[in-house]
SESE-843283 format. One record per residue (C-alpha): x, y, z; residue in three letters. Coordinates in steps of 0.001 Angstrom, whole numbers, plus 500000, padded with zeros to 6 digits. Example, Ala and Ser with C-alpha at 12.3 -4.5 7.8 and 13.67 -1.06 7.14 Angstrom:
REM SESE-843283
512300495500507800ala;513670498940507140ser;
END
This chain:
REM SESE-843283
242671356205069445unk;243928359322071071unk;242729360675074269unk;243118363927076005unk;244084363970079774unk;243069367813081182unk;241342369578084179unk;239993372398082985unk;240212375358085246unk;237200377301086883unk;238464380514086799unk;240119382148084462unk;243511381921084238unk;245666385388085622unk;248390386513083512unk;251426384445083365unk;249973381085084792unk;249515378002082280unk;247543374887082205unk;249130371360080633unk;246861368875078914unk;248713365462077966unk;247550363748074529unk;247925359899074695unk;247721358212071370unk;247548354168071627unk;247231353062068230unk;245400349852067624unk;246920348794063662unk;249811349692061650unk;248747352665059885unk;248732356700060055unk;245901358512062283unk;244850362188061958unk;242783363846064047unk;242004367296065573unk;241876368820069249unk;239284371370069683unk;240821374515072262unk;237962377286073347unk;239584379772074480unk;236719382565075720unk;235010383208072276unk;237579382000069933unk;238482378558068615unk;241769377209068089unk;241986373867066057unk;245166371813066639unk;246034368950064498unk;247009365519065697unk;248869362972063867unk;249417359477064711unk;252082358052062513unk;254031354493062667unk;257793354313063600unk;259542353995060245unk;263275354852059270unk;264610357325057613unk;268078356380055979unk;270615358944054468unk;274025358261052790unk;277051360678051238unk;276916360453047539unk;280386360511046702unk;283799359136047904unk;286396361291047033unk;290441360174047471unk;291790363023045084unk;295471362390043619unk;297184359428045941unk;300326358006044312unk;300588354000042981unk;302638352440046291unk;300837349007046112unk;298708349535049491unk;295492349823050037unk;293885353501051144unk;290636353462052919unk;288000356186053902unk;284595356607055661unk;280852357172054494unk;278496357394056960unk;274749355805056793unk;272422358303058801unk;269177356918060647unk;266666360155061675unk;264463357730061789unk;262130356022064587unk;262696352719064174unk;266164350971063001unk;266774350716059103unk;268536348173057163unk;271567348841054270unk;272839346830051317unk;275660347410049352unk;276195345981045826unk;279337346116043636unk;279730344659040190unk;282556347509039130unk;286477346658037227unk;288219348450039562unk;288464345695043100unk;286851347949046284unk;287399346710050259unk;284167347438051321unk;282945346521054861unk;280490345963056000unk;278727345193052827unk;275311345043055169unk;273901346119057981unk;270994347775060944unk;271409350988061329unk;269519352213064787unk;267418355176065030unk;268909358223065948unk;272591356641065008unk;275165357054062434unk;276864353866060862unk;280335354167059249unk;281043351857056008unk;284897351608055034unk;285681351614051581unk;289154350956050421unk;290863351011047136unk;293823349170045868unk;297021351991044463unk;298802349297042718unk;298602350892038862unk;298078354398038270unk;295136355477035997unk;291772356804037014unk;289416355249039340unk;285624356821038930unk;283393353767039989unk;280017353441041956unk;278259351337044396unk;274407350361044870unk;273163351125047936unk;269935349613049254unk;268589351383051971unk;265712350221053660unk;262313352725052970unk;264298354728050175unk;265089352271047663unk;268515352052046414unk;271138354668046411unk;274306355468044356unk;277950356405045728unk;280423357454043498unk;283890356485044385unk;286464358615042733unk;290047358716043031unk;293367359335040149unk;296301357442041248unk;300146358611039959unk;303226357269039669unk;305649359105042723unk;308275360628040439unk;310703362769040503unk;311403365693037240unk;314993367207036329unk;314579371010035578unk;316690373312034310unk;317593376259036637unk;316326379329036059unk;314032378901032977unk;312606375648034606unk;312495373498031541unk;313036369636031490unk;316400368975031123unk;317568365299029595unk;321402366436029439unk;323738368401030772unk;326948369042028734unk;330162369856031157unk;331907370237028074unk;335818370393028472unk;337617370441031600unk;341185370749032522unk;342009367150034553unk;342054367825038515unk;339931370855037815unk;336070371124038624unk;332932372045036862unk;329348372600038206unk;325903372695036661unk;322760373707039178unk;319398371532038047unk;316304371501040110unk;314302368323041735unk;310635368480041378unk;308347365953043248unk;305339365877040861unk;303451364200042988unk;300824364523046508unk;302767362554048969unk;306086363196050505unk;308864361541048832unk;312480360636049759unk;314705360750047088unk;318386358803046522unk;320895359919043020unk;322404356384041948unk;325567356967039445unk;324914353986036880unk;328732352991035621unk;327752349821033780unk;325395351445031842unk;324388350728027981unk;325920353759025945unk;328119354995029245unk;331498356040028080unk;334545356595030328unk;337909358186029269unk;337367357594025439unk;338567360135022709unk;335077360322020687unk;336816362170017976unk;339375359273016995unk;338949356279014700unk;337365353040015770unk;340849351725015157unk;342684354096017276unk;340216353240019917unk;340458349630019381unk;344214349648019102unk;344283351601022704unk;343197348607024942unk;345040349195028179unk;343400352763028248unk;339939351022027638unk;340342348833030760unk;342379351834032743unk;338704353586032527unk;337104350887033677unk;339054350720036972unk;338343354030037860unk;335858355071040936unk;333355356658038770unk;331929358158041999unk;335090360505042222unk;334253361999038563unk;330821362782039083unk;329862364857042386unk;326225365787043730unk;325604367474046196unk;322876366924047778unk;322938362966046734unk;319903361876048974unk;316827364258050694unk;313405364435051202unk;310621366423048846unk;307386367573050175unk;304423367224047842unk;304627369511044451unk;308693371012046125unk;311700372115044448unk;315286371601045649unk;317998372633044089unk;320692370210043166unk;324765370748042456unk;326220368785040161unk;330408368398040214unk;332877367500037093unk;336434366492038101unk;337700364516035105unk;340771362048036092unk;343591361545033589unk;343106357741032879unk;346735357670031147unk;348918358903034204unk;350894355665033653unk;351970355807030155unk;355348356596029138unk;355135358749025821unk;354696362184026222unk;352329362392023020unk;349896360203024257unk;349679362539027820unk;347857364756025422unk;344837362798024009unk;341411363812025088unk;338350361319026654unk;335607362228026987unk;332982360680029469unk;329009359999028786unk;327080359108032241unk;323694358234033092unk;322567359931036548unk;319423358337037967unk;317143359812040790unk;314993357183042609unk;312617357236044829unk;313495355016047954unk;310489352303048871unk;310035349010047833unk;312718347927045342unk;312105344724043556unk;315326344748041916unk;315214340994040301unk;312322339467042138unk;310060341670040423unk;310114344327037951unk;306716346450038066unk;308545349434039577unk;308198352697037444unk;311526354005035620unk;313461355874037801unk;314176359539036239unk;317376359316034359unk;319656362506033491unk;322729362104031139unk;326021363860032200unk;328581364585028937unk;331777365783029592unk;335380366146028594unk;338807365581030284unk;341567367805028788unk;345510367622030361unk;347412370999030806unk;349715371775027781unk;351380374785028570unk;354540374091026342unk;358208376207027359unk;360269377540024850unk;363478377562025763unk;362720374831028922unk;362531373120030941unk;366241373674032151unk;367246376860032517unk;370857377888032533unk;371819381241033385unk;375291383079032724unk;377635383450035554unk;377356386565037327unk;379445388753040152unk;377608389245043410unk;374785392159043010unk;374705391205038976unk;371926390079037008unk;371037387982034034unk;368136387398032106unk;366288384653029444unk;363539385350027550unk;361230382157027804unk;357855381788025904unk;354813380256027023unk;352097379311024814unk;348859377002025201unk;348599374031023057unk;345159373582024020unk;342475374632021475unk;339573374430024132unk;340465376264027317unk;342397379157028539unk;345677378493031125unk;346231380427034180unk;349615379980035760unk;351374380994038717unk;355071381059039437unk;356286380740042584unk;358900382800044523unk;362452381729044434unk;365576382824045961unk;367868384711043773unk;365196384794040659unk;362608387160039380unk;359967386456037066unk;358478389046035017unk;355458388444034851unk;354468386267037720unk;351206385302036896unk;348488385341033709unk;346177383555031260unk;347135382843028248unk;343968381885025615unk;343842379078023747unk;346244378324020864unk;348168382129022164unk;351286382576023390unk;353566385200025844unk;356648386022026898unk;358209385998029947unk;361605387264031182unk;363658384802033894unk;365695387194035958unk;368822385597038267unk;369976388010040716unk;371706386274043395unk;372470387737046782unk;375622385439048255unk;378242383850046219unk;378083380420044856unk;376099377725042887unk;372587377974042671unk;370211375043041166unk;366604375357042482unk;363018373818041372unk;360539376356040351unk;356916375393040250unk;354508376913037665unk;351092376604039331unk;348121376307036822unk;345033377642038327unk;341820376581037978unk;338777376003040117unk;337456373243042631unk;335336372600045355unk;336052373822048922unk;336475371941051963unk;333855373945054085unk;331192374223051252unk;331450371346048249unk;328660373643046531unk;330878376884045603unk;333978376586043655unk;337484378123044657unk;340114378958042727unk;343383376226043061unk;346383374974041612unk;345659371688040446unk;347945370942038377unk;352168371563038694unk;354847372461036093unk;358621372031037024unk;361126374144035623unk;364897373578036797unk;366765377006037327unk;370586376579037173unk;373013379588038152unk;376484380847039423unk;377201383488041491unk;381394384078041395unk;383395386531043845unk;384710389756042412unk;388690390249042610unk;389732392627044531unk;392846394375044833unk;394738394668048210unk;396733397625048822unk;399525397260051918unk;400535400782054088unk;403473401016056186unk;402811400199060154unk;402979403504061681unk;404195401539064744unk;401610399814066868unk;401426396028066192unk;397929394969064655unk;396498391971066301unk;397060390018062893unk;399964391065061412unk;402392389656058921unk;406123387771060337unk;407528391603060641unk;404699393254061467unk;405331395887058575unk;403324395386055993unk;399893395431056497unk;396618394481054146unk;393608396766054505unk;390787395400055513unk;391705391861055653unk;391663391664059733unk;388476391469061514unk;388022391678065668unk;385948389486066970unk;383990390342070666unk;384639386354071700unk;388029384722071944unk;388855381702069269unk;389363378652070882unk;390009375146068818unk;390611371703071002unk;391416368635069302unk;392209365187070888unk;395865365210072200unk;396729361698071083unk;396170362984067293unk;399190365312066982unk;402893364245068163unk;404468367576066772unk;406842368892069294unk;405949366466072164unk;407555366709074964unk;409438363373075797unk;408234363586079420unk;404085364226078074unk;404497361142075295unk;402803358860077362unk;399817361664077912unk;395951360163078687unk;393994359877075339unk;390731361565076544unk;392899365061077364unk;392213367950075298unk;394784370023073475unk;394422373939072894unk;395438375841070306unk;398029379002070672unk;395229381610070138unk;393211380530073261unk;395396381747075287unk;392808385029076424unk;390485382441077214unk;392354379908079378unk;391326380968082654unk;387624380579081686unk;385736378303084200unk;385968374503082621unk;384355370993083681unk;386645369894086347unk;386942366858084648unk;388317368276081419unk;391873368247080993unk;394218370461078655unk;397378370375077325unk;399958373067074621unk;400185372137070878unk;403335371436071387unk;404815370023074249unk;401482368726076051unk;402147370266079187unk;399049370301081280unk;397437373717081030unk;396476375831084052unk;392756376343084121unk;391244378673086750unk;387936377988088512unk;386164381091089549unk;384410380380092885unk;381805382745092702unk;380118381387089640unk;381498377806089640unk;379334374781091280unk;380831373512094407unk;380947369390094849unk;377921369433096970unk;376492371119094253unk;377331368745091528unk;376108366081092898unk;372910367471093624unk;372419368887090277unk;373099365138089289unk;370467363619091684unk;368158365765090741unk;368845365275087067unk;368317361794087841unk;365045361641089574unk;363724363439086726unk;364548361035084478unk;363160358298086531unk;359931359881086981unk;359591360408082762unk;360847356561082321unk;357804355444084816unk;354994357430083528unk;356116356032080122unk;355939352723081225unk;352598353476083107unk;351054354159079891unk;352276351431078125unk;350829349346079991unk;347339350956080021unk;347722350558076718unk;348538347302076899unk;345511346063078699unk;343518348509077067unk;344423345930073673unk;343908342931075751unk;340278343452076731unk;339332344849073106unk;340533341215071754unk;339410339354075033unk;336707337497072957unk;335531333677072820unk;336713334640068862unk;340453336067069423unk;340972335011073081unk;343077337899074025unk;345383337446070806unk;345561340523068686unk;344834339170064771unk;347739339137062877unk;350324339935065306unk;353784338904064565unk;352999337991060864unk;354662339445058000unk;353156341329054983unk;353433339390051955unk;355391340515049332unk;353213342123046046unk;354978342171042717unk;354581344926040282unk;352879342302037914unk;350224341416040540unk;349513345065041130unk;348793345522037633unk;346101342341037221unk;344388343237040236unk;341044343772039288unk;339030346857041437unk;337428345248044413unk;335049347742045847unk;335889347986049439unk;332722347456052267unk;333661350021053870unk;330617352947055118unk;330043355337052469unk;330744359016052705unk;328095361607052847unk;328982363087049830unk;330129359825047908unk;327511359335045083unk;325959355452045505unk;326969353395041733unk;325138350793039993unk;328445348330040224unk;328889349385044045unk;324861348224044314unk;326120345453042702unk;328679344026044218unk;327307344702047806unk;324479343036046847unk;326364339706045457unk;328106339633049178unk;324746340096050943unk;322504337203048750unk;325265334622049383unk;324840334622053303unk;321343334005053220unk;320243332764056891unk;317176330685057354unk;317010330331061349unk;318708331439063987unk;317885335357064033unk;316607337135067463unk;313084338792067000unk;314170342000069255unk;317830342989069643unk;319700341594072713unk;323073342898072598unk;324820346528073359unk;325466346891069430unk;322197345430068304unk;320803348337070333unk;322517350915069195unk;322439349817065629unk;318574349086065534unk;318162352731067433unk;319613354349064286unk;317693356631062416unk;319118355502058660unk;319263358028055369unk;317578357826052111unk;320888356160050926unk;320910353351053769unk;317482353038052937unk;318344352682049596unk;320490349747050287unk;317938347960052085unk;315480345609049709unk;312490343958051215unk;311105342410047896unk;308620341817046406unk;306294344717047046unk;303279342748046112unk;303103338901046810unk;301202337497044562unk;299605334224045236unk;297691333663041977unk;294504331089042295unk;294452329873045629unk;291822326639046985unk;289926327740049774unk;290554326181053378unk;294173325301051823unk;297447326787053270unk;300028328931050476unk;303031330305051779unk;305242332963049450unk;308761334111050607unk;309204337891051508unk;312821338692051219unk;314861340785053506unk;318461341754051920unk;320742343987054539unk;323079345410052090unk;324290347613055147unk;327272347096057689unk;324956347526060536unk;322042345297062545unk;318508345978061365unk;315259346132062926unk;312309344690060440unk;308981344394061927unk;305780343312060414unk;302233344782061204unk;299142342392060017unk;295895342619061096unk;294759340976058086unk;292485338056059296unk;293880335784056289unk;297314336471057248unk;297451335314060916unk;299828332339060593unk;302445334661059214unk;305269333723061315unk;308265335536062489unk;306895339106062624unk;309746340214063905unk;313824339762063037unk;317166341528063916unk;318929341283060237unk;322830341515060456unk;324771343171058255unk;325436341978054832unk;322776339199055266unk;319701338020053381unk;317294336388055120unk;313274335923053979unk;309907335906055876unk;307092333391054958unk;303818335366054203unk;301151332458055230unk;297814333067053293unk;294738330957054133unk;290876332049052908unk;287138330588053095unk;285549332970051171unk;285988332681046753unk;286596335914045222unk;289909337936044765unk;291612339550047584unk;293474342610047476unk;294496343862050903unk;298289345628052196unk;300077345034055596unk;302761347200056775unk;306035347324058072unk;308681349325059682unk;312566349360059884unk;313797350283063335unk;310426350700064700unk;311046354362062461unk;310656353902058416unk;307457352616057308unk;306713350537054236unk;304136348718052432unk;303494345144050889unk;300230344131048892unk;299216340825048964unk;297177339603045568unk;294921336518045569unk;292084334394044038unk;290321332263046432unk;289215329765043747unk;287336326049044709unk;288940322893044106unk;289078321938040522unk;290284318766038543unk;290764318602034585unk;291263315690032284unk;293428314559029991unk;290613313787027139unk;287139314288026928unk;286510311811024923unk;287575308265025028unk;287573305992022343unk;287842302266023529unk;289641299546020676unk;290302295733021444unk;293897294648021735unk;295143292331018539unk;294592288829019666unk;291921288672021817unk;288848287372020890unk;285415290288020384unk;283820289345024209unk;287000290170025773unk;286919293567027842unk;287360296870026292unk;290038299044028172unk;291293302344027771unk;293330304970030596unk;292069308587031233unk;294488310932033268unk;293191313656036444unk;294408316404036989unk;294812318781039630unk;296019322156038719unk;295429323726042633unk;296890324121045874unk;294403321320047757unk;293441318161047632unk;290023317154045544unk;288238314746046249unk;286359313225043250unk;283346310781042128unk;283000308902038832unk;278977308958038154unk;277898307559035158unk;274854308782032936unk;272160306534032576unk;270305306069029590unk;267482304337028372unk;269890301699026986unk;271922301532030323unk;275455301923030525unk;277971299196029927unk;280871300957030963unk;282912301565034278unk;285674303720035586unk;288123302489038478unk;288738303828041025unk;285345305364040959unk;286115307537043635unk;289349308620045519unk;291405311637046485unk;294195313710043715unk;296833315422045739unk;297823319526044937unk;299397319811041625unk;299347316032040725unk;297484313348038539unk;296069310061038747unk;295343307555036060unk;291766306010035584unk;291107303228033805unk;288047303127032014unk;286219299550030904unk;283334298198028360unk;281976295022028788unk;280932293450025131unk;277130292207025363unk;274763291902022844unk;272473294031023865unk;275411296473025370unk;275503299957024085unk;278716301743022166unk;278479304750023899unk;278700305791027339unk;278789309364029736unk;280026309579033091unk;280310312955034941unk;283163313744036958unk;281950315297039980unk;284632317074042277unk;283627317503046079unk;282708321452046660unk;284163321724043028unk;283797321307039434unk;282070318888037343unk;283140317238033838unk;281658314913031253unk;283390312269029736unk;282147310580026653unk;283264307108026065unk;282996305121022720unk;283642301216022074unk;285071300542018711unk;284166297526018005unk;286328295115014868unk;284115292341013312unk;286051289461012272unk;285355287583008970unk;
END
C-alpha cells in the first residue's frame, strides 16, 4: 500500500545537487502499516522505515483549577481550562460532576478539532466561605477519563482593629477622663485581611445594647434612677459630635494598613441645671464603633451578612473645678493715682483626675502674679491680684481665667492644639481717688496773667493752662434772656450766641448762613469773610451740584441692583410649583414657648452630611424610615432627562453615600421553582441620599431575560424595587450572579438561587377508608372526599388510574382527570359501588402530567345489619 514515485539519476550526483523521491501511502483498511524503503547509495545501504498509521486524536487537559483566596460576595467567579487536540482527527470530551459544592460548567460536552484548543468555563458560587477542593471526570475520547481538581478557599471580606505600634487586636480603647470641651485622641490601625480591594465606612451605633451616654457609673442605681431629666438630656445629644474619626470612610487594598484617628470631646449633658453641686458630677460614656464594609446590605430583608468589626470606645466627661478662695468678686482698697494694692487669692483643683492649666488675661490697671500655671490634681497655689491704676476714678472690669487644654485644629482635625475651652469670670472692683494738693498764691509782679483772679493779684501756681486754639462755646440765642437788649428781644430762633471768650476767634471765616449774636445784649456779631480762602457764590453752588449728582448716581446704582436682584428671585421661583411667588413670603414666625422647646424631641435634620461627621445607627435609622415610606412603583425615567438628573447621576459618590444606598437582597432566592413556569422576586432599591441615582442592571443570564426595567433614575429619599423574572426548562439547581452598577461607576453583585423542580401534587390521605351514612340501606353507594394538593408555582395537570386486579375494581374517583392551579387544592370524591361479588379494597395511582405519581388505597367498611 505505499508506493515510491523517483527517477533515478544516471550520473552521479555532483556535490551540492539533490534528488526528491515522493512516498504515496493509500491505505486500503483501518489499521497501522509498516514497511521499509531500501536507498543504495554506491556500496552502502540505507534502510528507512515507513509507517502508515490511521488518523486518531490525541486529547490533553490541565489537571487542576486553581482560584486561590477570593472573598464570600455572593457572585459567581469563573475561569478557563483548555482541552488540547494534537491529534489527526477531531476528539470528543465529557464532563461528569456528582460533587457538594454546585460548579457552572459549560460546555459539559463537546468535538474538539485536530490541531485546536477548546476552552471549558468553570465557575464557582462565593456565597459561604469555607474550602472548596472538588473534582470533575473528564472523558476524553482515546484516553479514557481524566480528573480536574478544582480548588479554591473563600473568606469573609473583613476588616481587623490593631493597636498602633505593637499591632495587637484591640477590642477597647479607654479615653479615660476628659475635661468637657477638651479633646482626646487614640491612633488604631485598619487591616483588610482579605485578597480583594475593599471600601470601608465607620458607623457610630448610639442605640446600642450596653451603650451608655452621660451616666455617672460610680453612683447608686438610685441616684441614677432618681436623675431622669439627665437620662433623657443624654439621649438628645448628637452622639456624632462626641466621638470623632478621622478618616470615617476609605478604601484598603488587599492585606493594607491605614491608620485611623480617633477624637474624644465629651459634652456636659447638665449645662441646664441650676445647682452648682450637681455641675460637678461625672458621666461617663460606653460606645460601640463599627467598621463595615460597603456592598450589598440586607439590612431587614435579609440577614446573612457577616458581623461587621465592632470596637468599643470608654470614656469620661469631667467639668473644670478650679475653686477661688477669696472670689469671685474682688474688691480692692482705694488707692491715690500711681498706688497699688494687693489680695492674695488661692486657687486649688477640686478635681481628683486631671491637672488644670489656666490663663489670665490682661487687664487695665491689674497685675497678676502669676499669669499662668497648672495646678495638679487635689493641689492648690497662690496668686497675688495687683490694682495699679493709671487715671483717676472707678474701675470694675471682667477678668477671664482661661483653662487650657487641647483640641483639634481647623487645618488638620488629626493633631491636637492647645486652647481655652473652657472660661472662668472673676469681677475686679477698684477706686482710684485724686491726691490733695496744696496751692500756694505769689504776688503779681505786674503783668496781667491771661486767667487771673477779680484784682489780678493773687495768683495760683499752676492752675492756668494756654491752649494753641481759641475757646469758643455757641448756644441757641432763644435759650438765655439775661441782659437782652429790648431792641434784640424779638431775635430769630435759629441765631447763634457766642460766648465772651471767643472774642480772638470772631473774625474766623463762618457759613454765611450762620448768624451770631453777644451773651448779653444779642447784638448781631461782626463776622469777617476772608476772600482768599472763602468759597465765592458761584462756588457754592457748584460744590452743591456736584454734591448732588453724586448722590444721584449712588441712589441709581442702588436701585440698579435691587432690581437685579429682584428678578434674579423671580426666575429662581418661576416654577409650575411656586409660580414666581417666593415660599413663605410675608408670613410670620410662629411663636415657640419655652415649654415646647423643652418636649421637642431631636429630629435629625436631612440635611448632607459633613466629611468629617461620623454616620450613626439612629441617623441610618431615621433616614431610612423617610426613604421606605415613599416607595414608587411606576413612573421613574430609565436614563436621566433633566439638567440635575445629569449632574447628580454624573457624581462619583463616597464609601459613606454608598453606604446609604441599599439594593437588597444580595441573593434572591427563589426556592423550588416548576419548570416552563414564570416566578418573579422583588429587588429593592432604597435612595437614602438627597440626590438622583443611576441603577443599572447587567444580565446576560439566559433565564433572566424577562427581567424588566433594567434601568431607573431613583430620586432622593425614595424606595422603589425591580422585579427579577426567573423562568427555566432544565431541573436541577441554579446558581448564577448578574451585576450592576450605580452611576454607570460602582459595581455590585446579586446571586440568584433556584431549584428547577417538575410539577408535583400531594394528598391529603393515602389511605381512604369508605363507611355508609346512618340510614341508608347496605346497596346504597359508598362515598368518601380526598383533597389535591399543589405545593408549586404551575399548574398540574393530573389523571386518576385505577389498579386492576384480578378481582376488578369497584371503585371510582371524580373528576378523574382535571387541572390544580399553583399553590391550591381540589377535592375528589371517591365512590364504591356495593355488589356481591365487589371487592373491599381498591388502588388507584395518581399520575401527574411530566410529574409525580401517588397511590391511593381505598377500603369499604362495610356494617351488617341484624
Amino acid at each position: 500500500q505505499f508506493k515510491l514515485i523517483v527517477e533515478n539519476p544516471d550520473k552521479p550526483l555532483a556535490s551540492g545537487l539533490q534528488v526528491t523521491a515522493f512516498v504515496e501511502y493509500c491505505p486500503e483498511a483501518e489499521e497501522d502499516l509498516q514497511d521499509r524503503l531500501c536507498l543504495l547509495i554506491e556500496d552502502d545501504f540505507v534502510d528507512i522505515p515507513l509507517l502508515g498509521l490511521i488518523p486518531c486524536c490525541f486529547l490533553d487537559i490541565e489537571s487542576e483549577i486553581s482560584f486561590g483566596a477570593v472573598i464570600a460576595s455572593s457572585k459567581i467567579i469563573s475561569k478557563e481550562i483548555s482541552i488540547a487536540n494534537r491529534g489527526s482527527s477531531s476528539g470528543k470530551f465529557k464532563v461528569s460532576y456528582d460533587g457538594v459544592v454546585p460548579l457552572n460548567i459549560e460546555p459539559t460536552s463537546g468535538v474538539v478539532e485536530p490541531k485546536s484548543v477548546k476552552m471549558i468555563k468553570v465557575g464557582i458560587c462565593t456565597d459561604v466561605p469555607g474550602i472548596i477542593k472538588e473534582v470533575i471526570q473528564v472523558e476524553l475520547e482515546g484516553r479514557g477519563c481524566a480528573e480536574v481538581w478544582i480548588k479554591a478557599v473563600v473568606v469573609q471580606q473583613i476588616v481587623k482593629v490593631l493597636g498602633v505600634p505593637f499591632g495587637n487586636v484591640l477590642e477597647c480603647i479607654n479615653f479615660g477622663p476628659v475635661y468637657f470641651g477638651s479633646s482626646k485622641t487614640e491612633q488604631i490601625s485598619l487591616y483588610n485581611e482579605s485578597p480583594e480591594c475593599m471600601d470601608w465606612v465607620a458607623v457610630l451605633e448610639d442605640n446600642a445594647v450596653g451603650g451608655e451616654m452621660g451616666t455617672d457609673l460610680q453612683r447608686s442605681t438610685d441616684a441614677v434612677l432618681q436623675d431622669l431629666s439627665l437620662k433623657n438630656r443624654a439621649r438628645d445629644v448628637d452622639i456624632s459630635t462626641l466621638i470623632l474619626c478621622i478618616p470615617n470612610q476609605g478604601t484598603l487594598q488587599p492585606y493594607e494598613k491605614s491608620l485611623v484617628t480617633l477624637c474624644f470631646t465629651p459634652k456636659d449633658c447638665n449645662s441646664y441645671r441650676i445647682f452648682k453641686r450637681d455641675s460637678t458630677l461625672k458621666q461617663d460614656y460606653v460606645l460601640f464603633l463599627r467598621f463595615e464594609a460597603v456592598g450589598n446590605k440586607d439590612g431587614y430583608l435579609q440577614t446573612l451578612n457577616p458581623r461587621p468589626t465592632e470596637l468599643a470606645l470608654t470614656g469620661s466627661g469631667i467639668p473644670v473645678t478650679l475653686t477661688f478662695n477669696p472670689g469671685p468678686v474682688f474688691n480692692f482698697t482705694d488707692c491715690f493715682l500711681g498706688g497699688q494694692t494687693q489680695i492674695l487669692c488661692t486657687l486649688k483643683n477640686e478635681s481628683e483626675l486631671l491637672p488644670a492649666t489656666f490663663s489670665f488675661r490682661k487687664m487695665a490697671h491689674f497685675n497678676i502674679s502669676p499669669e499662668k500655671g497648672k495646678i495638679k490634681a487635689k493641689s492648690a497655689q497662690d496668686v497675688i491680684f495687683s490694682f495699679s491704676p493709671h487715671q483717676i476714678g472707678t474701675f470694675k472690669v471682667k477678668q477671664i481665667v482661661d483653662i487650657i487644654g487641647t483640641g483639634l485644629g481647623k487645618d488638620n482635625l488629626q493633631v491636637l492644639k492647645k486652647k481655652s475651652f473652657h472660661q472662668i469670670h472673676l469681677c475686679f472692683i477698684g477706686a482710684c481717688k485724686s491726691e490733695r494738693k496744696n496751692i500756694l498764691f505769689k504776688i503779681n509782679p505786674g503783668l496781667t496773667p491771661m486767667i487771673s483772679n477779680a484784682t489780678g493779684t493773687f495768683v495760683a501756681d499752676g492752675t492756668g493752662q494756654c491752649t494753641d486754639s481759641a475757646p469758643v462755646a455757641i448756644l441757641k440765642s432763644n435759650q438765655t434772656q439775661i441782659h437782652t437788649h429790648q431792641i434784640n428781644r424779638n431775635c430769630e430762633g435759629d441765631a447763634l450766641t457766642a460766648f465772651p471768650n471767643d472774642r480772638a476767634a470772631s473774625i474766623r471765616p463762618s457759613e454765611r448762613n450762620k448768624k451770631y449774636r453777644t451773651i448779653f445784649t444779642k447784638t448781631e456779631r461782626y463776622n469777617y469773610i476772608d476772600p482768599e480762602f472763602s468759597y465765592t457764590d458761584c462756588e457754592q453752588l457748584s460744590k452743591a451740584a456736584h454734591k448732588e449728582y453724586y448722590s444721584n448716581y449712588i441712589y441709581n446704582l442702588r436701585q440698579r441692583r435691587l432690581q437685579r436682584d429682584a428678578t434674579r428671585q423671580f426666575y429662581i421661583y418661576n416654577n409650575p410649583v411656586n409660580i414666581g411667588l417666593v415660599p413663605a413670603e410675608g408670613l410670620l414666625s410662629p411663636k415657640i414657648s419655652l415649654t415646647d422647646i423643652h418636649k421637642e424631641k431631636l429630629q435629625f435634620k436631612m440635611l448632607p452630611l459633613e466629611e468629617n461627621c461620623l454616620l450613626t445607627s439612629r441617623k441610618l435609622e431615621a433616614i431610612g424610615s423617610k426613604s421606605s415610606v415613599k416607595e414608587v412603583t411606576s413612573g421613574l425615567s430609565a436614563l436621566p432627562s433633566s439638567t440635575q438628573e445629569k449632574e447628580d447621576c454624573s457624581r462619583t459618590l463616597t464609601s459613606k453615600e454608598l453606604h446609604q444606598i441599599v439594593i437588597a437582597p444580595s441573593t434572591v432566592d427563589f426556592g423550588d421553582v416548576c419548570v416552563y413556569s414564570t416566578t418573579t422576586r422583588k429587588l429593592h432599591i432604597i435612595n437614602n441620599l438627597l440626590v438622583h441615582i443611576w441603577v443599572k442592571i447587567d444580565i446576560e443570564i439566559d433565564e433572566l431575560q424577562q427581567t424588566s426595567p433594567l434601568s431607573q433614575v431613583v430620586p432622593p429619599l425614595t424606595k422603589t424595587h425591580i422585579p427579577i423574572v426567573f423562568e427555566t426548562s432544565t431541573l436541577g439547581v441554579f446558581k448564577k450572579s448578574f451585576a450592576y452598577t450605580i452611576n454607570n461607576q460602582h459595581l455590585g453583585h446579586v446571586l440568584v438561587v433556584a431549584k428547577a423542580v417538575s410539577v408535583q401534587l400531594e394528598l391529603s390521605a393515602r389511605e381512604v377508608i369508605l363507611k355508609p351514612v346512618l340510614g341508608y340501606l347496605a346497596e346504597t353507594e359508598f362515598r368518601a372526599t380526598v383533597r389535591v394538593y399543589n405545593p408549586r408555582n404551575h399548574p398540574a395537570e393530573f389523571t386518576w388510574k385505577p389498579v386492576i386486579t384480578d378481582r376488578g375494581n369497584a371503585f371510582s374517583v371524580q373528576p378523574a382527570k382535571g387541572f390544580v392551579e399553583a399553590y391550591s387544592d381540589l377535592e375528589c370524591e371517591v365512590v364504591w359501588y356495593p355488589g356481591f361479588s365487589s371487592p373491599e379494597a381498591g388502588e388507584f395511582n395518581l399520575c401527574v402530567h411530566e410529574g409525580n405519581t401517588i397511590n391511593l388505597k381505598c377500603f369499604a367498611k362495610v356494617r351488617i345489619q341484624t
